[in-house]
N, C-alpha and C positions, 0 to 999 in steps of 0.2 A: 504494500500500500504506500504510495507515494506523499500520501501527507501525513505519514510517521518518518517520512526520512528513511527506513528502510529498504536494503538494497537484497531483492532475492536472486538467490542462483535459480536458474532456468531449471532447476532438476528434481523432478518427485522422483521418491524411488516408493514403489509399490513394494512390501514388503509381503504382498501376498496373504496375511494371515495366515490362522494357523501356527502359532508358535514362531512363530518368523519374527516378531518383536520380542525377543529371549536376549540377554547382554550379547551372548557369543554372535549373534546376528548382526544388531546395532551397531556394534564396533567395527564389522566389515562396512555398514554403508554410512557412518559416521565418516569413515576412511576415505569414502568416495568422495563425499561433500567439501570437506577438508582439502581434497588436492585439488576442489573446484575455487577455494577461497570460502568456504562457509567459517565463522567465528561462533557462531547457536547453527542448533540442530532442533528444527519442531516439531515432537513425536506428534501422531495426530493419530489414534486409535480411537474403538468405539468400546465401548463395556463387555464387549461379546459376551459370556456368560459367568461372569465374574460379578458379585453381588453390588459392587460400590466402585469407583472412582480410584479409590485409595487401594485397593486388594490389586488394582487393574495396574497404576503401577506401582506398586512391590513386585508384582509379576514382569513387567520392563524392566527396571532399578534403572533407571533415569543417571547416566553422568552430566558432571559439570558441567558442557557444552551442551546438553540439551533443555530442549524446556519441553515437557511433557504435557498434553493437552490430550483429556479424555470426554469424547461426546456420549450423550444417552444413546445415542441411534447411530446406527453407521452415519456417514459420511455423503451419502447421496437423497438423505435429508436436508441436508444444505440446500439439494439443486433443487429440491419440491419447494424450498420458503426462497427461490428467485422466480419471483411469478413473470417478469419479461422475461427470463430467458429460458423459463420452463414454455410460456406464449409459443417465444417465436421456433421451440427444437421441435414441439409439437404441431405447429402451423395453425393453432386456437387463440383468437383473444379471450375464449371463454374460460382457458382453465384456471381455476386456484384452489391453493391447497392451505384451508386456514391452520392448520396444526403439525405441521410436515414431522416435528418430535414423536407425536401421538398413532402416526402409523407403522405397524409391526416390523415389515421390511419394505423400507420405501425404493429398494433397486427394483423389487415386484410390484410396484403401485409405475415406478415409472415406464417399464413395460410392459402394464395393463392401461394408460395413460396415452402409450405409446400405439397401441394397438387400433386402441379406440379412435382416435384422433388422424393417424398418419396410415391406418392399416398395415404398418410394419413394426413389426417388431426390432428388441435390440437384448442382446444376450452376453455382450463381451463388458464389462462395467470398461477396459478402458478406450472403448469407442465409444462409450457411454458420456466418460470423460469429457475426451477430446470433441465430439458435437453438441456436447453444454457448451463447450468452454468458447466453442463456434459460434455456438447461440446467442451468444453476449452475457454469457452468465459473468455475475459481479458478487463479490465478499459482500460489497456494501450495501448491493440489493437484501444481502441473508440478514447481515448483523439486524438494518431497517427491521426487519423481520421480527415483533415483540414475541412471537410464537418459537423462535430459537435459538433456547437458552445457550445451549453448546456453542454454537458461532459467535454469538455477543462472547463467550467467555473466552473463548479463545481472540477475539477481537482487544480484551481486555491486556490476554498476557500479551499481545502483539507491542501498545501499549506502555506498558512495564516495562519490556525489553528497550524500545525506543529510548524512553529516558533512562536509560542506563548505558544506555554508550556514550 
């Protein structure tokens, strides 16, 4: 986000799930980041089936260069509270999604969403990604979003980090 002054490196690394956010992990793609010029590393998991926030990472163990962010819902809850650019991936001004936290798995809402609207389906999350990110999907449409909380918090550490360089 440019009006925190911070400068992101170009590169998500899909960690896949699945026990893939374990230290011995992190540290491989920590490693990545690092020869890309990363200074913080922003873990960004969802609660998978872990009772709390906190259990979620203990199970990470979070080092010094990261900063840990854990949402209630996956991750593709974000893309259901950016209503323009959930509009324009679906080709509807009609869709919105007032609660996007509140549904079970919103990868399955957006390709039931998907289906309805465009008659095509979408099955790979990072094509999924990359024709949100097409779409004109924005952070700042999510954080706007008083429906979620995860994005604003993470919005928050975003934040934090800023005034501290």
């Amino acid at each position: 986000m440019k009006s925190l002054k911070i400068d992101f490196i170009p590169e998500i690394i899909d960690a896949k799930g699945n026990g893939k956010l374990l230290p011995h992990y992190i540290s491989e793609f920590t490693d990545i980041l690092k020869d890309k010029g990363a200074t913080k590393v922003f873990i960004i998991s969802d609660l998978e089936t872990n009772p709390c926030v906190t259990k979620t990472k203990e199970r990470i163990k979070p080092g010094e260069i990261h900063q840990c962010v854990i949402s209630k819902k996956t991750i593709e809850s974000w893309f259901l509270a950016d209503t323009a650019a959930m509009r324009n991936y679906l080709g509807s001004s009609d869709y919105v999604c007032e609660n996007p936290e509140e549904i079970e798995d919103p990868f399955e809402e957006i390709k039931k969403q998907r289906l309805l609207f465009k008659n095509k389906g979408v099955s790979d999350k990072k094509i999924l990604v990359r024709t949100i990110l097409g779409s004109g999907f924005s952070f700042e449409n999510v954080v706007a979003n008083s429906n979620c909380s995860s994005a604003q918090y993470f919005h928050q550490k975003l934040i934090q980090h800023s005034t501290t360089i």
